[in-house]
ZALUMTOR-558014 format. One line per 3 residues: number of its first residue (from 1); their letters; for each residue x, y, z of C-alpha. Coordinates in nm, 3 decimals, m for minus. Layout:
N
NUM	A	X:Y:Z  ...
END
This chain:
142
1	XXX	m0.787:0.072:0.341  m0.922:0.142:m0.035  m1.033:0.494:0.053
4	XXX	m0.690:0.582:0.240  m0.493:0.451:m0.056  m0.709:0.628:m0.306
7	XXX	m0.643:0.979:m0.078  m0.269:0.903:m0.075  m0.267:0.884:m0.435
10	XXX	m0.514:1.194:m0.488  m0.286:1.428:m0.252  0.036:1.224:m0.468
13	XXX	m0.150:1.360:m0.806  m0.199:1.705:m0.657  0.188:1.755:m0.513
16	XXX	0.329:1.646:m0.817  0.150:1.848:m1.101  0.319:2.168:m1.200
19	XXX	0.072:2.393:m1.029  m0.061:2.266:m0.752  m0.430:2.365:m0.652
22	XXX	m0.672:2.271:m0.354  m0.943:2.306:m0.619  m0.848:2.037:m0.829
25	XXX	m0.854:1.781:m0.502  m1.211:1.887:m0.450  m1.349:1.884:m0.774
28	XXX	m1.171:1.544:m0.775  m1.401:1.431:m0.484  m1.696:1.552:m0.560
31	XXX	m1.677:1.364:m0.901  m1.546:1.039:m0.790  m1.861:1.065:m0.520
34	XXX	m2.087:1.100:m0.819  m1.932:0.818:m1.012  m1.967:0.606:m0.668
37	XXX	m2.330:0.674:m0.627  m2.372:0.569:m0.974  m2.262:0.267:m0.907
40	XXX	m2.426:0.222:m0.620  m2.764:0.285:m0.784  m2.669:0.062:m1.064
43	XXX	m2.602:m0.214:m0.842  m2.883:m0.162:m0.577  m3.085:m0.142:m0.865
46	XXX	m2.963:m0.513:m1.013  m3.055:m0.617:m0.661  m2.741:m0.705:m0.544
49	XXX	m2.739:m0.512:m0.226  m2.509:m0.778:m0.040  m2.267:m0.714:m0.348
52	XXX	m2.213:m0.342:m0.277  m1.942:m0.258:m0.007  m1.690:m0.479:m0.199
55	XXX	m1.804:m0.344:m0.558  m1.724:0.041:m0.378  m1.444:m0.121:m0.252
58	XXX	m1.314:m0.246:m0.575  m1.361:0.062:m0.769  m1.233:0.293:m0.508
61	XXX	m0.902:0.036:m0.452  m0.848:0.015:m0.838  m0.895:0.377:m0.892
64	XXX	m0.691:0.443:m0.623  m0.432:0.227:m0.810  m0.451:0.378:m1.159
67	XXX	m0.388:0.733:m1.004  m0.107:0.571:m0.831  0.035:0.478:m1.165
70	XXX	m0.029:0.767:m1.292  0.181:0.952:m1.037  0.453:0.698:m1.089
73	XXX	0.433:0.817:m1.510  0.463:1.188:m1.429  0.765:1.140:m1.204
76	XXX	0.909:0.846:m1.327  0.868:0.806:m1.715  0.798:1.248:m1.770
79	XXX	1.222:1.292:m1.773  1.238:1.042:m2.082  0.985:1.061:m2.344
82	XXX	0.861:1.448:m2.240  0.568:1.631:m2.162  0.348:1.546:m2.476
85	XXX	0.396:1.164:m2.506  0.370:1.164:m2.106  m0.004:1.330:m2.144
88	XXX	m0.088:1.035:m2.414  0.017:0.763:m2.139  m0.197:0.974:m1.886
91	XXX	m0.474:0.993:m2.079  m0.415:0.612:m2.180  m0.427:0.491:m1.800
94	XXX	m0.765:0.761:m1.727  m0.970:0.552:m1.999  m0.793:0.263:m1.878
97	XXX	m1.029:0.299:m1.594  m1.333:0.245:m1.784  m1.307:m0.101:m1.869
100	XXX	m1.183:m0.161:m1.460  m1.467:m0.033:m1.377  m1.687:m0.181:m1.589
103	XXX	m1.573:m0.519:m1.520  m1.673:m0.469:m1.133  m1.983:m0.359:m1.216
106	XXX	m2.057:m0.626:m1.443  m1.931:m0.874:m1.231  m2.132:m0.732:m0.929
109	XXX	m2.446:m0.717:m1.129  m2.391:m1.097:m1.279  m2.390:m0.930:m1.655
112	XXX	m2.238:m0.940:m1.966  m1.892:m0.754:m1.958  m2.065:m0.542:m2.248
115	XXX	m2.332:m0.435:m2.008  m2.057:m0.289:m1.726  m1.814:m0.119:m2.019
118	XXX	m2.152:0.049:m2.116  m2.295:0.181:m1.775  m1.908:0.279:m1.687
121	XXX	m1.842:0.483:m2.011  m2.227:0.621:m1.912  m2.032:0.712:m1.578
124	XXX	m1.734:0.834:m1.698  m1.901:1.090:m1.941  m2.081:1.192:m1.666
127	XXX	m1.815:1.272:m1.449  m1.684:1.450:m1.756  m1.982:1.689:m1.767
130	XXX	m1.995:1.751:m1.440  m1.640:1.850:m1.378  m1.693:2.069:m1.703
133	XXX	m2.012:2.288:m1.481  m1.792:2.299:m1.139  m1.446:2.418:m1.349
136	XXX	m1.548:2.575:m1.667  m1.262:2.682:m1.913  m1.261:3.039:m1.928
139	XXX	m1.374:3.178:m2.208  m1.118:3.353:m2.451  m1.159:3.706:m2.596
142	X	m1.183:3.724:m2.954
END
């Protein structure tokens, strides 16, 4: 159910941004894949093996939720308080996700919230960087 709610919200980001783009929805999965397996290291690492289809589950459902929200920003709240203030609450609900996700981890792993904010921000960067090699900003001519 988590993963066909979180594609139904990925397809609902793509057909509402102003230029819609296959690419984007891939580059989209192959981070989020990267950010799962993280987490699945992290917590087959702690040990907690028997914790791990409902920690995926979590993170996929809540992310899954946030892009939902997001979505419901662009179309909803866009119209109102225009295009830059609309990118602040977007960027607002995309680190929202780090502390979500580092409260399932940390509650997966039985550790400090501290110790899930950190190895989700460690995610979240990484994600970062690796979106950054797939889809590089071109480079402009001086």
């Amino acid at each position: 159910m988590a993963v066909a709610l979180w594609l139904f919200a990925s397809v609902a980001v793509i057909a509402t941004s102003a230029e819609p783009d296959l690419r984007d929805f891939f580059f989209g999965v192959v981070t989020a894949a990267a950010g799962l397996l993280c987490y699945v290291a992290i917590v087959l690492f702690a040990g907690r093996a028997p914790r791990l289809l409902q920690t995926v589950t979590a993170i996929i459902g809540c992310g899954a939720l946030l892009s939902v929200l997001y979505v419901a920003v662009d179309v909803f709240v866009a119209p109102f308080l225009g295009e830059n203030l609309t990118g602040l609450v977007a960027m607002l609900i995309l680190f929202w996700s780090v502390p979500v996700e580092g409260h399932i981890i940390a509650r997966a792993i039985d550790r400090h919230w501290y110790v899930g904010i950190v190895a989700a921000m460690a995610v979240f960067v990484l994600q970062l960087f690796l979106y950054s090699i797939i889809d590089p900003l071109p480079v402009a001519a001086s």
